[in-house]
C-alpha positions, -999 to 999 in steps of 0.1 A, spaced: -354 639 -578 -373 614 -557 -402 613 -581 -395 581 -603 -401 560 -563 -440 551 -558 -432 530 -527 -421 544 -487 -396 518 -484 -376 526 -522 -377 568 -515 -365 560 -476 -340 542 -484 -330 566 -517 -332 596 -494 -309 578 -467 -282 571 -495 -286 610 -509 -280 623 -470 -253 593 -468 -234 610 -502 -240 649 -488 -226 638 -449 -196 621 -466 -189 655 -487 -191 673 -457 -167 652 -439 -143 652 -466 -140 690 -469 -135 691 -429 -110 668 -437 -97 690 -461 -97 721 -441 -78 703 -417 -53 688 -439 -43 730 -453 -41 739 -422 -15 713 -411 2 719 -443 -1 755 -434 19 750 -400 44 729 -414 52 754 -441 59 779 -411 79 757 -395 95 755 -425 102 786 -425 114 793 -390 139 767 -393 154 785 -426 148 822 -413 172 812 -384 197 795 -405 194 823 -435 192 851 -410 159 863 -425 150 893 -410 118 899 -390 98 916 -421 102 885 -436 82 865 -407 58 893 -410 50 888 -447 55 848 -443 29 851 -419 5 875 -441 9 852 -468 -1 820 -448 -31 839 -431 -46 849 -468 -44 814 -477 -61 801 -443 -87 831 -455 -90 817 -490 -91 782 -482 -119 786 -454 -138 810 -478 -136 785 -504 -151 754 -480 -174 774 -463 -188 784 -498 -191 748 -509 -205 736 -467 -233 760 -474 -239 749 -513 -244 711 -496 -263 723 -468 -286 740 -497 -285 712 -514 -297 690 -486 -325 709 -476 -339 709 -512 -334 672 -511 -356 669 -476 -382 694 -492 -384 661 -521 -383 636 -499 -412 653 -480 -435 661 -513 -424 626 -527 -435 610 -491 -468 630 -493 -481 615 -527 -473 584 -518 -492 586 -488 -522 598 -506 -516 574 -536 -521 548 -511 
């Protein structure tokens, strides 16, 4: 990954922009998580505004809200996955950076 850099300042500044590209990812699926979870609530709403003017009955609220929790289950299984996939990811790009670091340091 970091091997084609034979100076400190190049492979900081390449490692920098790799954690830079891994904490924006990270952001965006918090982001994400946050964003289903609003539309979550405002699908409820949703709901509760038509079950009183439908006169849905109560099973209905308790499957609506069955439905709504497996998707908040799916959707932070799904994230998670991919948070601990980046997290993986970054540690094998420190481990690199730190090997990379170490031959240049003896190189020189």
């Amino acid at each position: 990954m970091f091997s084609n850099y034979k100076k400190i300042e190049d492979l900081e500044d390449a490692y920098d922009a790799e954690k830079k590209k891994i904490d924006i990812e990270l952001q965006n699926l918090n982001e994400q998580r946050f964003q289903l979870k609003r539309e979550n609530d405002q699908s409820y709403e949703a709901f509760l505004y038509l079950k009183s003017k439908m006169n849905y009955s109560d099973d209905s609220n308790t499957r609506m809200m069955n439905i709504i929790e497996e998707c908040d289950q799916e959707i932070n299984d799904h994230i998670h996955h991919r948070e601990r996939k980046l997290e993986n990811y970054k540690d094998e790009v420190r481990k690199e950076y730190l090997k990379q670091s170490e031959k240049i340091m003896e190189a020189d």
